[in-house]
C-alpha positions, 0 to 999 in steps of 0.5 A: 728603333723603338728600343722597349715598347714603353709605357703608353702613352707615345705621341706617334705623328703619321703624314700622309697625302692618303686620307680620308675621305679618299677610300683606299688601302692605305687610307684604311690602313692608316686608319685602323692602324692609328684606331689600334696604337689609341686603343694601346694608350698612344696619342696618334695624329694623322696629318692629311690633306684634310687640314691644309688648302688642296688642288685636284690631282692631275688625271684623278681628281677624286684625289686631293693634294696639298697646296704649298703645305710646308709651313702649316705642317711644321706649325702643326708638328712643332705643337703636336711635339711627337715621339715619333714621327712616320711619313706614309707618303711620298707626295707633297704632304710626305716632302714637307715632313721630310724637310721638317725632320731633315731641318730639325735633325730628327729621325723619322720612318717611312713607309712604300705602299704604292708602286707610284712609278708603275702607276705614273707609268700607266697614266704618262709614260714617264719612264719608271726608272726615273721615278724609282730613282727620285723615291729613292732618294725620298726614302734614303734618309729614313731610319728605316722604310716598312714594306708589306711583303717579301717579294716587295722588299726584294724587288725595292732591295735590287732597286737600290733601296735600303734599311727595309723592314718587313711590316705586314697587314690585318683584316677586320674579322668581324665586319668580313664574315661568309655569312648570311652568303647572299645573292646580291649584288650577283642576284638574277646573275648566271653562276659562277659569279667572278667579282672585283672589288676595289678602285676602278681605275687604270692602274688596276688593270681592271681590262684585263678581267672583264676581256677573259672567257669566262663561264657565267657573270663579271660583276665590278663592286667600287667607284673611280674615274674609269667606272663611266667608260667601263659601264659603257664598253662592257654592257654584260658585266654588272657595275654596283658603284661604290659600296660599304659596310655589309653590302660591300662585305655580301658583295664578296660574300655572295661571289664564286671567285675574287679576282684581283687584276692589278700588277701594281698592288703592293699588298692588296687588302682586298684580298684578306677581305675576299678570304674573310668572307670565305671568298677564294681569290685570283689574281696574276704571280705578281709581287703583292697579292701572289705573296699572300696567297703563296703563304696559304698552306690550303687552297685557297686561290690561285696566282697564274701568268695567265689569269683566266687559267688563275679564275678557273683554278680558283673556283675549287678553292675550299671555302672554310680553309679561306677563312681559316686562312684569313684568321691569321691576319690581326691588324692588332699584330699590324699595329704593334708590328708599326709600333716596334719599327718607329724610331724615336724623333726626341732629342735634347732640342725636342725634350723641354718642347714635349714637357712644356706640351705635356704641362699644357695638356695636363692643365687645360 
């Protein structure tokens, strides 16, 4: 690890086969994340799928992958010559930085954002306990793997997985307020108003909300390649598509209670940005969103096997103690949590490439 947060600036590569302009929670992660180690004076370069030739991924073709990328990306890294290098992905992106660091005995971070076995499960029935045992294997090499939450880390330490290190999550305070709490999108909607906000797709087991008896309205707030299918099974719920900036932050401003379905989150974002809004939160006891809630000394939701009794639970939830709660979540923390858990990538081999970057620079 990162012995001394040195002077800025470090040269900090992050590969990711997550990028813009893919909208998720490790896009945003990585994203803000890399806006904040900028903003300390550190050069940070994302390697997404933004820069190489890419084919629609099999089932989600909203998702690009990179097409044979391992000979761009070490170009593009030998000439970045990083400090620090972190893989936030285990896709083809992730397994090309991988190789690269292994050839060039440099170490390197990772970090476990998605429960990909689970989803691979949802989408093909591959059995789970193969796909743990290949990231494993991915992760294995890796100085050290950053995980969200403690109930993940315990669950990845039973499956055999090692060197984990705690590396939690931010909320933008400014942009998810409780005000102006206005009607829309839940206008001319009979009260209480449940809502989701997120990626409509089968592995947020979006289902399962929309099926419960609840009391009032189900409004669903994202886009994704269940959205067509669910309007049309579900004519009674309100489906808004996608939305952004303060239309996505009045959506859950102007709900009763979040619900947030998905047993295979590892963290959840969008439930820091529920509670920013002042906006309490339901959701299953699962790993990921059950870890932030259970963290709360105020109501503030709920998490319940069953998740209707989860809803009704939550509706009680004191809204000012849910943006009390959020307060405490900066991704400025976030940030210099990523940066104290890198490890330097230099070497004797790398020192003489990054003096010659930094003469280059300092003369164009």
């Amino acid at each position: 690890m990162l012995d001394v947060i040195a002077p800025a600036p470090y040269r900090i590569a992050i590969v990711s086969d997550a990028w813009k302009p893919q909208i998720n929670g490790v896009v945003r992660t990585l994203d803000t994340v890399a806006g904040q180690l900028r903003a300390m004076g550190h050069v940070v370069e994302v390697f997404g799928p933004d820069r190489f030739r890419t084919l629609p991924c099999p089932t989600y073709p909203d998702i690009r992958l990179s097409l044979a990328p391992r000979r761009r990306l070490s170009t593009l890294l030998e000439g970045f010559a990083p400090d620090a290098v972190h893989i936030a992905t285990e896709g083809p992106l992730g397994l090309a930085a991988r190789g690269w660091a292994r050839r060039r005995r440099r170490r390197f971070t990772t970090s476990f954002h998605t429960l990909f076995p689970e989803y691979i499960h949802a989408r093909t029935g591959f059995p789970v306990a193969l796909s743990y045992a290949w990231m494993r294997r991915f992760h294995a090499p890796a100085e050290t793997t950053m995980v969200a939450t403690a109930s993940l880390r315990a669950d990845l330490t039973r499956r055999g997985f090692g060197h984990l290190s705690a590396w939690s999550r931010g909320v933008d305070l400014a942009r998810f307020t409780p005000e102006p709490r206005r009607d829309w999108p839940a206008e001319g909607l009979a009260r209480p108003v449940f809502a989701y906000v997120g990626r409509v797709a089968v592995e947020k087991n979006i289902e399962a909300f929309l099926d419960l008896d609840l009391p009032g309205s189900k409004v669903v707030v994202g886009g994704g390649p269940q959205l067509a299918g669910l309007k049309a099974k579900y004519p009674g719920v309100r489906f808004t598509g996608s939305l952004s900036d303060g239309a996505l932050a009045a959506a859950y401003a102007g709900a009763d209670v979040f619900v947030f379905p998905s047993k295979t989150d590892t963290f959840g974002l969008v439930v820091l940005e529920s509670l920013a809004c002042g906006t309490p939160v339901a959701c299953y006891d699962t790993p990921g969103p059950a870890d932030t809630l259970s963290a709360a000394t105020e109501h503030v939701g709920a998490y319940r096997d069953d998740l209707r009794e989860a809803c009704l639970a939550a509706l009680t939830a004191d809204r000012a103690a849910c943006r009390r709660f959020a307060e405490g979540y900066s991704w400025r923390a976030c940030a210099e949590t990523f940066l104290s858990l890198l490890t330097w990538a230099s070497g004797e081999v790398d020192a003489p490439r990054r003096a010659e970057v930094a003469t280059e620079q300092a003369l164009a």
